[in-house]
N, C-alpha and C positions, 0 to 999 in steps of 0.2 A: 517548374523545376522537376527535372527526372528523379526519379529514387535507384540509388542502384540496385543491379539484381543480383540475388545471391545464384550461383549455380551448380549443383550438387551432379557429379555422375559418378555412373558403376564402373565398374573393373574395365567393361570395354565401350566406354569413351559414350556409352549415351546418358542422354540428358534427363534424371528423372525428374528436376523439377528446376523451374528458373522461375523464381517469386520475388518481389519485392522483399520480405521478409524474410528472415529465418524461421521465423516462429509459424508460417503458413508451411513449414515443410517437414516439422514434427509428425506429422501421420505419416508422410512417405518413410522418415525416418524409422518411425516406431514400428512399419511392416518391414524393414531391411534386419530390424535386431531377429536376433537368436529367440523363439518363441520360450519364455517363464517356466517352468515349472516342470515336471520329469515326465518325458514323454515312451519311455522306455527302447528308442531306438537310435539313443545318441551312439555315436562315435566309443567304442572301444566299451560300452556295456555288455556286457558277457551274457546279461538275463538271468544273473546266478539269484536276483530278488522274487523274480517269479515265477507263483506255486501254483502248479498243476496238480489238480485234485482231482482223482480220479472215480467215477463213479462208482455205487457202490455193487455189483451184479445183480440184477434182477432175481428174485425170485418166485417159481410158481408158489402161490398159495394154498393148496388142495385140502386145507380143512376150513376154508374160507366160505360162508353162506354166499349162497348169489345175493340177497338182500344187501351182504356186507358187503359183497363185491362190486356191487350196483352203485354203493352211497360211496366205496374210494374212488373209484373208476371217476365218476361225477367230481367228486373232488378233483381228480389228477385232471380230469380235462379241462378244468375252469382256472388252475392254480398254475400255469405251464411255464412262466416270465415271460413271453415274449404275447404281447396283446395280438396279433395276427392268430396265431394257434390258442389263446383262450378264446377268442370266438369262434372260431372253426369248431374246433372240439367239444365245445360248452353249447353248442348246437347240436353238433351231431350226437350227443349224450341224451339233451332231451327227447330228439326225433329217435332214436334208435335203444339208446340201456335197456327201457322198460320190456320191450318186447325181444331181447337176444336170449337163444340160448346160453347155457353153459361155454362151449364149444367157443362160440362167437364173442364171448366176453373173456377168455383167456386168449383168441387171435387179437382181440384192442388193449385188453396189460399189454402184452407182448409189444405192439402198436408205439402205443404210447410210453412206456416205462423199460425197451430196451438201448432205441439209439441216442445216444450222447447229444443228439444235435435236434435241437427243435425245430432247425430251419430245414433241414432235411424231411423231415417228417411233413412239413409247409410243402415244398416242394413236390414232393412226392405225389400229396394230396392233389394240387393245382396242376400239376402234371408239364411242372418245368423241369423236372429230373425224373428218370426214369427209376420205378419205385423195384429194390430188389427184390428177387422172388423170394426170400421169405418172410416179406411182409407185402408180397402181392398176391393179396388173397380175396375172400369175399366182404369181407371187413372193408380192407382198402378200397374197394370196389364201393362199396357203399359210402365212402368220405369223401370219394372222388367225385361220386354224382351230385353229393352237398355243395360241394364247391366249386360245382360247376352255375350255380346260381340260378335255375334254368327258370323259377318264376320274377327272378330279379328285382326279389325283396333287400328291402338296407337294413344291412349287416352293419353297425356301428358299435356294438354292445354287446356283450353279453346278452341268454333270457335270464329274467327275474325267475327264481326259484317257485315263486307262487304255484306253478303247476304241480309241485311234487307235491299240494295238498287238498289238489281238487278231487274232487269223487270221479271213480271211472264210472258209477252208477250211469 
């Protein structure tokens, strides 16, 4: 004995499902609804609910020890939100803070704690966007060649801090 089949179509005349059951066609049904919950680009939302917070301007430190500036720096490049640039950065902190000038640790603030975008700062580094000239400098220069991987060691992590208490002895 046959079972009848139930047959559901869209607006222009195709078949999205022809099942024995109805109840075999609750999935195709449940991807046709309206997705739950506020997606913020319905239909006639203005975006009047969301808040643009703007950053707060950078600024130079100049009564800031390098010691102190050494231990934020490390902080800002390991603390960044986006895990792509806390390993980048939290790399190139170890390989390079210790031994930067002055000079060269106010071109990575500037680096790290002007542009709005961390993915920018990503980019720049890896060299899928072209890095503007005032943060193509030797700095840049040096994050570039980090991340260009060229002994193609894995990069998964963060380093463990253990070094900052090893002897340079």
């Amino acid at each position: 004995v046959a079972q009848p089949t139930v047959g559901i179509q869209d607006g222009r005349g195709f078949a999205l499902c022809s099942l024995s059951r109805l109840t075999l066609c609750r999935p195709v049904l449940a991807m046709l609804r309206a997705p739950r919950g506020y997606s913020g680009a319905s239909q006639g939302d203005p975006g009047k609910d969301v808040l643009e917070m703007p950053l707060p301007p950078w600024k130079e430190r100049p009564n800031e020890s390098l010691d102190t500036k050494r231990a934020r720096l490390l902080y800002e490049s390991r603390k960044r939100g986006m895990l792509e640039n806390c390993i980048l950065l939290s790399l190139f902190a170890k390989e390079n803070l210790s031994r930067m000038d002055e000079r060269q640790l106010n071109l990575y603030d500037q680096l790290i704690n002007v542009p709005s975008n961390d993915w920018d700062i990503y980019y720049w580094a890896t060299e899928a966007k072209p890095t503007p000239a005032v943060f193509d400098n030797e700095v840049m220069a040096m994050l570039k060649e980090l991340a260009k991987n060229k002994k193609k060691e894995q990069r998964l992590r963060q380093p463990d801090l253990e070094y900052l208490f090893e002897s340079t002895n």
